[in-house]
VEXDREN-2710 file (C-alpha; in Angstrom, 1 decimal):
% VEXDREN-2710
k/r/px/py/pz
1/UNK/-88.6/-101.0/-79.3
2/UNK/-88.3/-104.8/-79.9
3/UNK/-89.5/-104.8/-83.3
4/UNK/-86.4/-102.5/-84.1
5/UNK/-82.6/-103.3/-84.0
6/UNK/-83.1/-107.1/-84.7
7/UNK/-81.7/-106.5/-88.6
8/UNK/-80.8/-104.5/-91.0
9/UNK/-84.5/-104.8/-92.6
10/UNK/-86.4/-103.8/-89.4
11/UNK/-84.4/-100.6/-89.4
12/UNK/-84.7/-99.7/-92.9
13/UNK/-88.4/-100.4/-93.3
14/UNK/-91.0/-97.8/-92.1
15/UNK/-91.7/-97.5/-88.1
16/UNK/-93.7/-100.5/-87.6
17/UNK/-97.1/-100.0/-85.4
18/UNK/-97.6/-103.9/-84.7
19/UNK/-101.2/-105.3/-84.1
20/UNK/-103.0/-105.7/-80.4
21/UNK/-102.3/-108.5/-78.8
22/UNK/-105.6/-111.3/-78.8
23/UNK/-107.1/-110.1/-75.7
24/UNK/-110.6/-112.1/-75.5
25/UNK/-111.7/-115.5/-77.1
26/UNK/-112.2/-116.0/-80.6
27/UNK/-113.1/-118.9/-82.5
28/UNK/-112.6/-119.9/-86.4
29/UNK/-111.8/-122.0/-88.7
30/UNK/-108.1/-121.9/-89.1
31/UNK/-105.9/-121.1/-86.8
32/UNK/-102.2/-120.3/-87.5
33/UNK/-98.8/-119.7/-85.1
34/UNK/-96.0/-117.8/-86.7
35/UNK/-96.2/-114.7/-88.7
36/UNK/-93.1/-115.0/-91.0
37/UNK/-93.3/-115.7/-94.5
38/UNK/-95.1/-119.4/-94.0
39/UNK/-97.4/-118.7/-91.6
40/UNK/-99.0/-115.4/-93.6
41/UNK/-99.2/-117.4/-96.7
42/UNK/-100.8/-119.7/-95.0
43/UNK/-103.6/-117.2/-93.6
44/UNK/-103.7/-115.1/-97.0
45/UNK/-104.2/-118.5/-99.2
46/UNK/-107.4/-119.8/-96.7
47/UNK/-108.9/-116.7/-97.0
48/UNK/-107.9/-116.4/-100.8
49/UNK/-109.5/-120.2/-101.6
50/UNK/-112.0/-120.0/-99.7
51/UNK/-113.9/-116.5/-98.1
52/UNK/-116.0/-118.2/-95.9
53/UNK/-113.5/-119.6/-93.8
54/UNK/-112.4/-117.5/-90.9
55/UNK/-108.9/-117.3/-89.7
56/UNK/-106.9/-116.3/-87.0
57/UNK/-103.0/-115.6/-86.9
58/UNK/-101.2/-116.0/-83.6
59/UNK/-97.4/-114.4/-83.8
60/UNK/-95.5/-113.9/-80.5
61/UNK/-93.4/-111.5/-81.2
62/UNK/-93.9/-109.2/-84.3
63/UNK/-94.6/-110.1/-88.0
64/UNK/-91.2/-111.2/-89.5
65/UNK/-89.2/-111.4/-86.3
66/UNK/-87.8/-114.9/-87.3
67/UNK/-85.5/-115.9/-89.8
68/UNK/-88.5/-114.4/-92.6
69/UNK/-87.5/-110.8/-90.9
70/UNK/-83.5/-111.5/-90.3
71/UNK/-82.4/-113.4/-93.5
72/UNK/-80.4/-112.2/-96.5
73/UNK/-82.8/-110.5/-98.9
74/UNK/-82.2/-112.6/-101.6
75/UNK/-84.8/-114.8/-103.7
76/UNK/-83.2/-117.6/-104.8
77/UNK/-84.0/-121.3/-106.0
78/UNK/-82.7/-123.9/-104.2
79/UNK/-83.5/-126.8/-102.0
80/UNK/-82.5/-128.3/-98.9
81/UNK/-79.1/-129.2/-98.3
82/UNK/-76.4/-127.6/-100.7
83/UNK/-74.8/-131.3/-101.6
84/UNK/-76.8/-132.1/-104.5
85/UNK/-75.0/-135.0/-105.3
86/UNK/-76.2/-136.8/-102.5
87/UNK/-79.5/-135.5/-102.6
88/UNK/-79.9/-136.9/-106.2
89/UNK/-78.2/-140.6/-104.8
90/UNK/-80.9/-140.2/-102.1
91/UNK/-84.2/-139.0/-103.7
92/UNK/-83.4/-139.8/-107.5
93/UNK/-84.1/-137.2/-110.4
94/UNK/-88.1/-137.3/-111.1
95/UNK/-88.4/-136.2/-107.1
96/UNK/-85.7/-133.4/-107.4
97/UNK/-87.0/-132.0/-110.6
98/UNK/-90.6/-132.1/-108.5
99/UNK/-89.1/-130.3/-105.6
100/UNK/-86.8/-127.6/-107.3
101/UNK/-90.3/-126.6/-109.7
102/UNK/-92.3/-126.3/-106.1
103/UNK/-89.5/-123.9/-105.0
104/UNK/-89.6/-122.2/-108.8
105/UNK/-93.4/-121.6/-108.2
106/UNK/-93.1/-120.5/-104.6
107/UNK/-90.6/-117.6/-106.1
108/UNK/-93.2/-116.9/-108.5
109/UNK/-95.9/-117.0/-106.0
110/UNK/-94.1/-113.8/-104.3
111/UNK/-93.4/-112.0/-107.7
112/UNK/-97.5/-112.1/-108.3
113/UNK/-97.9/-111.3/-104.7
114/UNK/-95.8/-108.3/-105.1
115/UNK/-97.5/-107.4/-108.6
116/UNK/-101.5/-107.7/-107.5
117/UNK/-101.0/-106.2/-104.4
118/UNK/-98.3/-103.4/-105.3
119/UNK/-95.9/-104.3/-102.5
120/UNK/-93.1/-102.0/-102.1
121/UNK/-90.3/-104.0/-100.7
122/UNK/-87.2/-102.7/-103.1
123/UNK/-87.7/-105.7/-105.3
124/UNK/-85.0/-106.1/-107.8
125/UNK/-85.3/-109.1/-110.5
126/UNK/-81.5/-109.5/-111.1
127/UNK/-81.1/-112.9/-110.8
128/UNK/-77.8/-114.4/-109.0
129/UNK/-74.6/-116.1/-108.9
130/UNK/-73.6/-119.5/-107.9
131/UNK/-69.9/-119.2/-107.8
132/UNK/-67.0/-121.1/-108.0
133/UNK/-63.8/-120.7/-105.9
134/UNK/-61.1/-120.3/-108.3
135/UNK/-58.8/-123.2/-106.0
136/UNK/-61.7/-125.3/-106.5
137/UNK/-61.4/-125.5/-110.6
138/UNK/-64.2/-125.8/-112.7
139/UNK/-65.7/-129.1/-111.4
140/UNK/-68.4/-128.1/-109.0
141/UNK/-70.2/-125.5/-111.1
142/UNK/-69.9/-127.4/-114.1
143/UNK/-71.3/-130.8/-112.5
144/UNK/-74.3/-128.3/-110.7
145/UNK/-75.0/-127.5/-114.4
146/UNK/-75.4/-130.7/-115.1
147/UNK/-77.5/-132.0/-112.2
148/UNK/-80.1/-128.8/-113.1
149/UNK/-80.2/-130.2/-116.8
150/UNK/-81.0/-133.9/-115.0
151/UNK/-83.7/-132.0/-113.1
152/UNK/-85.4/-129.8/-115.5
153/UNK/-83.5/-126.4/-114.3
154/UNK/-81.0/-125.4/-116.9
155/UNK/-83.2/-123.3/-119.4
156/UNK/-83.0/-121.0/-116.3
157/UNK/-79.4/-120.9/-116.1
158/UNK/-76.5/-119.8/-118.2
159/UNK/-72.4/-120.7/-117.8
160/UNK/-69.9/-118.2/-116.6
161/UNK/-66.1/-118.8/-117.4
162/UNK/-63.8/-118.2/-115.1
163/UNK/-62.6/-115.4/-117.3
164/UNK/-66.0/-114.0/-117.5
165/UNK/-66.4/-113.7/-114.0
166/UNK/-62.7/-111.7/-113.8
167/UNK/-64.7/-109.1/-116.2
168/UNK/-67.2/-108.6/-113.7
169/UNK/-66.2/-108.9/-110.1
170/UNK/-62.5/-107.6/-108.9
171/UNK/-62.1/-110.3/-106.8
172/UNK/-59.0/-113.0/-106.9
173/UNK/-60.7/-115.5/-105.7
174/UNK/-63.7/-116.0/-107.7
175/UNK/-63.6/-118.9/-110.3
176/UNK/-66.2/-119.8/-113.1
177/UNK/-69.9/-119.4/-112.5
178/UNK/-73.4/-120.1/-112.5
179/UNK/-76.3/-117.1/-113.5
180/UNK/-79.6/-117.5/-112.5
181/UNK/-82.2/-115.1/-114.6
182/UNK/-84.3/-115.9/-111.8
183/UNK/-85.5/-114.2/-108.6
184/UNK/-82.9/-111.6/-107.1
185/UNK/-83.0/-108.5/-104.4
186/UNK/-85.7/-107.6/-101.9
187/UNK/-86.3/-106.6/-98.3
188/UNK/-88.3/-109.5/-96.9
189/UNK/-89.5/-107.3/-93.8
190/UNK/-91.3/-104.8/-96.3
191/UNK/-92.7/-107.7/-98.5
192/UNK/-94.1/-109.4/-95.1
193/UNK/-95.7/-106.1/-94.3
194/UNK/-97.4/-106.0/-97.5
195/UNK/-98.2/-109.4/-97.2
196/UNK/-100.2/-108.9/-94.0
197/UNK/-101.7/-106.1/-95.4
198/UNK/-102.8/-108.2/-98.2
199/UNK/-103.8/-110.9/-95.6
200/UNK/-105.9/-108.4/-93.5
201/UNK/-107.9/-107.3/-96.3
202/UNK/-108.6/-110.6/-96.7
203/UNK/-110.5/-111.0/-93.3
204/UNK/-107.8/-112.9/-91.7
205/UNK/-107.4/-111.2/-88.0
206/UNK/-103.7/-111.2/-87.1
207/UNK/-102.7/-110.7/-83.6
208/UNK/-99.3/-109.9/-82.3
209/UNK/-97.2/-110.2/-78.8
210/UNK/-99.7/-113.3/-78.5
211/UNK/-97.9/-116.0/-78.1
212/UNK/-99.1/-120.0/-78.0
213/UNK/-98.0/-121.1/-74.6
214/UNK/-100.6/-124.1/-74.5
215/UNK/-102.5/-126.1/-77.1
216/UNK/-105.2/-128.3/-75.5
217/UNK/-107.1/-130.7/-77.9
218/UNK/-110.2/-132.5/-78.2
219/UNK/-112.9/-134.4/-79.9
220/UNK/-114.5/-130.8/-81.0
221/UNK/-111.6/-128.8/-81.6
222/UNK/-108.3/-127.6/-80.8
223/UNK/-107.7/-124.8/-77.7
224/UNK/-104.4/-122.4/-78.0
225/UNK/-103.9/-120.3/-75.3
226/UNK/-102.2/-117.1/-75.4
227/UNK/-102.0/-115.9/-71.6
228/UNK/-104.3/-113.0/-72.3
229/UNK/-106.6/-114.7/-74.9
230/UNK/-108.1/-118.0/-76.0
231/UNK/-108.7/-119.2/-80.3
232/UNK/-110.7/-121.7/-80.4
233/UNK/-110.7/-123.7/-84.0
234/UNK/-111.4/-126.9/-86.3
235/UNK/-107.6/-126.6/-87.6
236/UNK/-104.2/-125.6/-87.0
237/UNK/-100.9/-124.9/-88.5
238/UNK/-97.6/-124.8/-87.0
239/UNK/-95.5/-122.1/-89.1
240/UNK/-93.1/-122.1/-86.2
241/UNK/-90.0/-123.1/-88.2
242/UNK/-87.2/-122.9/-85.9
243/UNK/-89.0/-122.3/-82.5
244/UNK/-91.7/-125.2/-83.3
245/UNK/-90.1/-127.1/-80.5
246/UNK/-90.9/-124.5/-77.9
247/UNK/-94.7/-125.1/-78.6
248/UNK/-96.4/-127.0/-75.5
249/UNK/-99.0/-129.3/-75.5
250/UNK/-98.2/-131.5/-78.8
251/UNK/-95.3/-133.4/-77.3
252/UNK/-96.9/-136.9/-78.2
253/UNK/-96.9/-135.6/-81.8
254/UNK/-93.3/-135.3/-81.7
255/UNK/-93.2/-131.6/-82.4
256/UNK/-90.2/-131.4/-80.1
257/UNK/-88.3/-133.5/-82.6
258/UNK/-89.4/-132.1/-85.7
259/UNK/-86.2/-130.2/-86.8
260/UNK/-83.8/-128.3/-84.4
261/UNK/-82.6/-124.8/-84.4
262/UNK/-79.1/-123.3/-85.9
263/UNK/-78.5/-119.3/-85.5
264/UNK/-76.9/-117.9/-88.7
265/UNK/-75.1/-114.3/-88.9
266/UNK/-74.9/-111.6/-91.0
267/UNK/-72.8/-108.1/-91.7
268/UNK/-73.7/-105.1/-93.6
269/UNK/-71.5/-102.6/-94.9
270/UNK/-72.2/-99.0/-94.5
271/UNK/-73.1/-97.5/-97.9
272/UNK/-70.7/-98.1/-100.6
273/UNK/-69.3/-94.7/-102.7
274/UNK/-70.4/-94.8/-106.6
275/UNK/-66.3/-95.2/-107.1
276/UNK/-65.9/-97.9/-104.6
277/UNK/-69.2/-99.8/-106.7
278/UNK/-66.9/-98.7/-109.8
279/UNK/-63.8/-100.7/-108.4
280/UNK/-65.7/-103.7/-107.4
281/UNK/-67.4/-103.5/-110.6
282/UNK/-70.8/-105.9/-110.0
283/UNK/-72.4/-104.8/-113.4
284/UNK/-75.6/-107.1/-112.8
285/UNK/-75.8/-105.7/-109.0
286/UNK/-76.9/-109.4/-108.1
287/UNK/-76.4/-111.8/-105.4
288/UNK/-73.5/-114.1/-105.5
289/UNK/-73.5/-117.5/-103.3
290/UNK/-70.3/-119.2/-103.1
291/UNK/-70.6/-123.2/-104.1
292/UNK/-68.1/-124.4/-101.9
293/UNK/-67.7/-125.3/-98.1
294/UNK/-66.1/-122.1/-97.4
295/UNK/-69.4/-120.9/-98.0
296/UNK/-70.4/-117.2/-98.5
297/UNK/-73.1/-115.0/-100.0
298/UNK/-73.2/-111.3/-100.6
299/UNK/-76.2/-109.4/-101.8
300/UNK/-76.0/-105.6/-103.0
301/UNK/-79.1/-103.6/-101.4
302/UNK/-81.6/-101.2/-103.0
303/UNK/-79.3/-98.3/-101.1
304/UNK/-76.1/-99.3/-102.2
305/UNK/-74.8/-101.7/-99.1
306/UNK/-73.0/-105.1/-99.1
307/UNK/-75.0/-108.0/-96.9
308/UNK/-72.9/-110.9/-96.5
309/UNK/-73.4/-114.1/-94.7
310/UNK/-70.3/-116.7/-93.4
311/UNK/-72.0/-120.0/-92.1
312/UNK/-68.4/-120.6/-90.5
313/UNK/-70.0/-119.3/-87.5
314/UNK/-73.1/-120.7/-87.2
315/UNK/-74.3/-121.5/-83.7
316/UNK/-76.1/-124.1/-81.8
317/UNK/-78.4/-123.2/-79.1
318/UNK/-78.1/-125.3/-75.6
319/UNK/-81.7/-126.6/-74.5
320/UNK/-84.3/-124.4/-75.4
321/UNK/-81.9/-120.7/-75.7
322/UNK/-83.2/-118.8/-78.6
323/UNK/-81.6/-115.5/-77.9
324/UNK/-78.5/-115.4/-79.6
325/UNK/-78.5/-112.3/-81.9
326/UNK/-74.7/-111.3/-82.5
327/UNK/-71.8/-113.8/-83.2
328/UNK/-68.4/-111.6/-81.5
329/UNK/-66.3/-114.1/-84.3
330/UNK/-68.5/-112.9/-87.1
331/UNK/-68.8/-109.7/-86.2
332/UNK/-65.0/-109.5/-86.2
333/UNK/-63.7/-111.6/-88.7
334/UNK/-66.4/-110.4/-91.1
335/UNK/-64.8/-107.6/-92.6
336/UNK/-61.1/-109.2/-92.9
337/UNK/-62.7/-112.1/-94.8
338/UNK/-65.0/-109.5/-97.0
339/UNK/-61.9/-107.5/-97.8
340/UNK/-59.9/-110.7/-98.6
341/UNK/-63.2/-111.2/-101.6
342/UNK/-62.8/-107.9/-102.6
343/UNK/-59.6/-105.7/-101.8
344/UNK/-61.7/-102.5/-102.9
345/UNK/-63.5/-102.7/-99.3
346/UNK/-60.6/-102.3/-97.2
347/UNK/-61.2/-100.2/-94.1
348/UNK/-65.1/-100.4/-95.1
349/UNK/-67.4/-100.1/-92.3
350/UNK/-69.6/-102.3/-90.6
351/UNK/-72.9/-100.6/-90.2
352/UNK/-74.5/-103.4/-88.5
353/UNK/-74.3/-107.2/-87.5
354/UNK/-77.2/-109.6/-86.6
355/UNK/-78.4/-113.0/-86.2
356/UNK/-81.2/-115.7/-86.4
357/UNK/-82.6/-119.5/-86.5
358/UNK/-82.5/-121.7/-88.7
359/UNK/-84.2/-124.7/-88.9
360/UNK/-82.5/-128.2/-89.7
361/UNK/-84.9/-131.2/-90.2
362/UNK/-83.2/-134.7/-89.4
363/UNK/-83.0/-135.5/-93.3
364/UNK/-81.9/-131.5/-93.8
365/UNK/-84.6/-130.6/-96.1
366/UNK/-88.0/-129.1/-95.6
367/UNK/-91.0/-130.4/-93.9
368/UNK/-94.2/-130.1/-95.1
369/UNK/-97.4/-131.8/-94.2
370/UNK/-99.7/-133.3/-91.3
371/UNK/-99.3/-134.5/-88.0
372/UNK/-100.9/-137.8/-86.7
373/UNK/-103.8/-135.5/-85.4
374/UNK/-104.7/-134.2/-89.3
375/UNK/-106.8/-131.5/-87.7
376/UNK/-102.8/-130.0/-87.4
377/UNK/-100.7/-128.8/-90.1
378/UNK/-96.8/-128.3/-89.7
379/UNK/-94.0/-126.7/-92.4
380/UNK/-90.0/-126.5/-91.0
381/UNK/-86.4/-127.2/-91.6
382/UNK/-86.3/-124.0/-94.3
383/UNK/-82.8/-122.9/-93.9
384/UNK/-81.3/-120.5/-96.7
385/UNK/-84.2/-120.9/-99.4
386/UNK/-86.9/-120.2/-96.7
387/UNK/-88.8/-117.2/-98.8
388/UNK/-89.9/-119.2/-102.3
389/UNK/-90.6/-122.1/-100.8
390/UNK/-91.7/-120.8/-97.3
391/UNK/-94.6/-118.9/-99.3
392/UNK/-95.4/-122.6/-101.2
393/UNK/-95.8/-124.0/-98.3
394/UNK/-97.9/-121.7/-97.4
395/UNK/-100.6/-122.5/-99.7
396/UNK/-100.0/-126.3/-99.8
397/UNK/-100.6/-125.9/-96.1
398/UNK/-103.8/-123.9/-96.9
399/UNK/-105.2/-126.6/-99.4
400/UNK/-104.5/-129.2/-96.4
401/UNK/-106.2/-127.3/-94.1
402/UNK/-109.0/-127.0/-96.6
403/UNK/-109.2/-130.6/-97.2
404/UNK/-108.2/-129.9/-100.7
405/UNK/-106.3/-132.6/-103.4
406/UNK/-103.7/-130.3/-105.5
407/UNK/-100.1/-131.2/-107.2
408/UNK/-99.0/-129.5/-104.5
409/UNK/-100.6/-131.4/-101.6
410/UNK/-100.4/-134.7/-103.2
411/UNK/-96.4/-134.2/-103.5
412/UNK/-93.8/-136.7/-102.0
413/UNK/-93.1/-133.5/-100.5
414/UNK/-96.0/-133.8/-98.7
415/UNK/-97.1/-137.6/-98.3
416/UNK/-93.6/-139.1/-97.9
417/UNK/-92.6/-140.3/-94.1
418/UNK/-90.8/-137.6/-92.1
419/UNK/-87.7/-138.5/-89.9
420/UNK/-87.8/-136.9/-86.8
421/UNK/-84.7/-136.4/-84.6
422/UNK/-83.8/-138.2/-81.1
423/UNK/-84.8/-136.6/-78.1
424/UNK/-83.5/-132.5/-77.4
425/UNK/-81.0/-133.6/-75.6
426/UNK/-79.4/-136.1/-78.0
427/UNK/-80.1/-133.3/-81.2
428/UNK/-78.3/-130.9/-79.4
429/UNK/-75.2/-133.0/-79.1
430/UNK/-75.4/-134.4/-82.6
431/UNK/-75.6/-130.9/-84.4
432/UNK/-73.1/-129.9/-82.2
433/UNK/-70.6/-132.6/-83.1
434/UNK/-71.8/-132.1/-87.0
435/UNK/-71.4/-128.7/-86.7
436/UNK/-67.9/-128.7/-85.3
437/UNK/-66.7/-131.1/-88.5
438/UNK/-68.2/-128.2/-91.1
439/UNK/-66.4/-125.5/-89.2
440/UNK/-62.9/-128.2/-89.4
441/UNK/-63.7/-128.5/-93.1
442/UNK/-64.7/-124.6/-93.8
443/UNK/-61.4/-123.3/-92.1
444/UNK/-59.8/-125.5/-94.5
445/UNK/-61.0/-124.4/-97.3
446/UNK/-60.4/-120.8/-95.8
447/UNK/-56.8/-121.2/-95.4
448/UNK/-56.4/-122.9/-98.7
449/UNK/-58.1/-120.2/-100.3
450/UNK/-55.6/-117.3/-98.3
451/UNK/-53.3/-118.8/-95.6
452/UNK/-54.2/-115.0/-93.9
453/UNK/-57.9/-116.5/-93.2
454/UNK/-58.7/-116.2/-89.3
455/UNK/-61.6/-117.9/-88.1
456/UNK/-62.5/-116.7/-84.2
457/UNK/-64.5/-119.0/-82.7
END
C-alpha cells in the first residue's frame, strides 16, 4: 500500500488506516496543506488557542509521508546550516541565542505533547553526540562549545575527551565530543499518529489522498481545490516544506522560489545481537552526529537497529521530480563506510534503505512567516532539525493565523526579510553546482579519514 515501504518507520508502526479523502465542500477558518510534523501542529495549536475556530487539514498523500515520516528519529537541537561560524559572522549572538531557545522549546513542545496525550512513539530521552573526527583534532568541538556558551546553550552540554569517547564507542575514528542531555530517540511516524489523534480530538477534520492542485483567491476568502473536493477559508498555511513549489495558484507570491528541494538517504541495519551491542559498546544508546564535512549520523532504535545517514549522496531533483526514494551509491557504499566506523558490524545486514526531501531556503535556514497576501501563512527550509522546530513553527504559525502578538511571532525569525531563490530553473543549477563542491570536499575528508573510502556516485 503506499503508505507502507516508504521507511523504516512506516513499517514498524501499526497498519495505518489513513483518513477519506475531502469529497464535498467545506468551509472554515483555517485551512492547512501538509500533514507532517508542521502542518499538524499547526492544526492542533488553532484548535488548542482557540475552540471556536474551525480547521481543515489537506495532506496529499498520508500523514508523515515527507521528510516528518522518512527522517532519522532523532530529536536534536540545532539550527539551520551546520557552519556556525558563519552563522554567528552573519546573524550575530543575541539572534542565535533567540533562534537555538525557539528550537529548545519546539523539542520541549513534543516532550509535553507526548506526556498529555500519552503518545507511544518509542521515545527515548538519551540525549546525543556531536562528534569529532579524530584527523580533525580537538578544534571543532571545542570552538562549538564555545559558540553555545556565546549563545546561551552550554548548561545543556557537557565535554567529551577524546579518550572518553574511546571508553564508549569501538570506533578508530571517533575523536573528542560533545553530549547533549537533551532530546534523543523516537519514531516520528508513531508520534505524528498520535499527534493527529490529538489533533482530531481537537475538532480539526484531517483529510487524506486530497491533495491542493489549485488555490484561487479573493476579496472574501481563499478557494483550494482538491480534484474531488473544495475548502473554502479566511486563512491558509503552507506546511509544504519541500514540495511547496509544486503548489499552483500563488506563483506571484513567489512560492515557487521559496526554498528548493534536496533528497537525503538513509540505511538500517537488521537487528543487532546483545554481543555485537556489547562490542560496539554505546553505553548511553544515543545518537551520534559527526561535526565534520564527512558528515554522518547514527541513531540506535527502540529494537536494537543502527539508522545511519551519509549526506555524501544527497540528490537534486531536475524540474519538478519528487520521486526519488533509493540512492544505488548509498545503498551500496553504506555498509562499507558503517563498517569502516565500527569494525564490529562487518558483514551486518542492510534491512532496508530509503529516501526523502529536504528543503533548502536561499539563506539555508528556516522560513517562517507570511506572505504578501497575510491571509497566507508559510514555514520551509527545515532540513535535519525539522521535528523541534517544525512543531514551533507550528504554533507560531497558529498565533499568525490567529492574529496573535507572542515572543514567538514577533521573532526576527518571523519579521525579518526572506531571500527567495532565482527562478526553478536557475535553483536547480545553483544547488547542483553547490552540491557537487560538498560531495569534492566530503570525499576528501573520506579518504583522509581511510584511503579505503569509496564514494559511488
Amino acid at each position: 500500500m503506499l503508505h507502507r515501504s516508504r521507511s523504516h518507520w512506516f513499517e514498524s508502526a501499526l497498519l495505518y488506516p489513513p483518513n477519506e479523502p475531502l469529497k464535498q465542500s467545506v468551509e472554515v477558518d483555517v485551512c492547512v496543506i501538509g500533514g507532517g510534523i508542521t502542518g499538524l501542529s499547526t492544526a492542533y495549536h488553532v484548535r488548542k488557542i482557540d475552540s471556536n475556530a474551525s480547521v481543515a487539514l489537506l495532506e496529499g498523500e498520508v500523514i508523515g509521508f515527507g521528510a516528518s515520516g522518512r527522517n532519522a528519529g532523532q530529536l536534536i537541537i540545532a539550527f539551520g546550516e551546520g557552519d556556525f561560524r558563519a552563522q554567528l559572522k552573519r546573524y550575530g549572538e543575541k539572534r542565535l541565542a533567540q533562534a537555538y531557545h525557539y528550537v529548545h522549546e519546539g523539542l520541549q513542545m513534543i516532550e509535553d505533547l507526548i506526556l498529555e496525550h500519552d503518545i507511544h512513539c518509542d521515545y527515548e530521552q538519551t540525549g546525543y553526540y556531536e562528534m569529532g573526527l579524530k584527523s580533525n583534532g580537538d578544534g571543532a568541538v571545542n570552538d562549538y562549545i564555545k559558540f553555545c556558551k556565546s549563545i546561551g546553550q552550554a548548561s545543556y552540554l557537557e565535554s567529551i575527551s577524546a579518550e572518553q569517547v574511546a571508553l564508549e564507542f569501538n570506533s578508530p575514528y571517533f575523536g573528542n565530543a560533545c553530549f547533549d542531555s537533551r532530546g534523543g530517540q523516537l519514531n516520528p511516524l508513531k508520534l505524528l499518529h498520535g499527534l493527529k489523534n490529538a489533533t482530531e480530538q481537537l475538532g480539526a477534520k484531517i483529510y487524506e489522498h486530497s491533495p491542493a492542485v489549485s488555490i484561487e483567491r479573493d476579496l472574501n476568502g481563499i478557494t483550494v481545490r482538491t480534484g474531488s473536493g473544495t475548502v473554502r477559508c479566511a486563512k491558509l498555511v503552507l506546511a509544504t516544506n519541500a514540495y511547496s513549489h509544486l503548489i499552483h495558484g500563488l506563483q506571484d507570491l513567489g512560492t515557487t522560489r521559496m526554498q528548493s528541494p534536496v533528497f537525503v538517504y538513509a540505511n538500517i541495519t537488521e537487528r543487532l545481537t546483545a554481543e555485537q551491542w556489547r562490542e560496539l559498546k554505546w553505553p548511553r544508546r544515543c545518537g551520534v552526529n559527526m561535526m565534520s564535512k564527512l558528515f554522518y549520523s547514527f541513531a540506535p532504535t527502540s529494537d536494537g537497529r543502527l539508522l545511519y545517514v551519509g549526506n555524501y549522496y544527497a540528490a537534486v531533483p531536475s524540474g519538478n521530480e519528487m520521486a526519488l526514494d533509493i540512492s544505488k551509491g548509498f545503498m551500496l557504499d553504506g555498509p562499507q563506510h558503517l563498517q569502516s566506523f565500527f569494525p564490529a558490524l562487518a558483514g551486518v545486514r542492510t534491512e532496508q534503505s530509503w529516501g526523502g526531501p529536504i528543503s533548502t531556503t536561499r539563506d539555508y535556514i528556516p522560513h517562517v512567516g507570511l506572505l504578501e497576501d497575510a491571509r497566507i501563512g508559510y514555514a520551509n527550509g527545515c532540513w535535519g532539525h525539522g521535528l523541534p522546530i517544525g512543531a514551533h513553527n507550528g504554533r507560531t504559525l497558529a498565533e499568525l493565523m490567529l492574529e496573535g502578538s507572542t515572543d514567538s511571532t514577533l521573532s526576527w525569525l518571523v519579521t525579518r526579510d526572506k531571500l527567495k531563490w532565482p527562478n526553478r530553473f536557475i535553483t536547480s543549477t545553483v544547488v547542483k553546482g553547490l552540491s557537487a563542491v560538498m560531495r569534492h570536499d566530503i570525499r576528501k575528508a573520506g579518504q583522509k579519514m581511510n584511503p579505503k573510502f569509496t564514494f559511488t556516485n
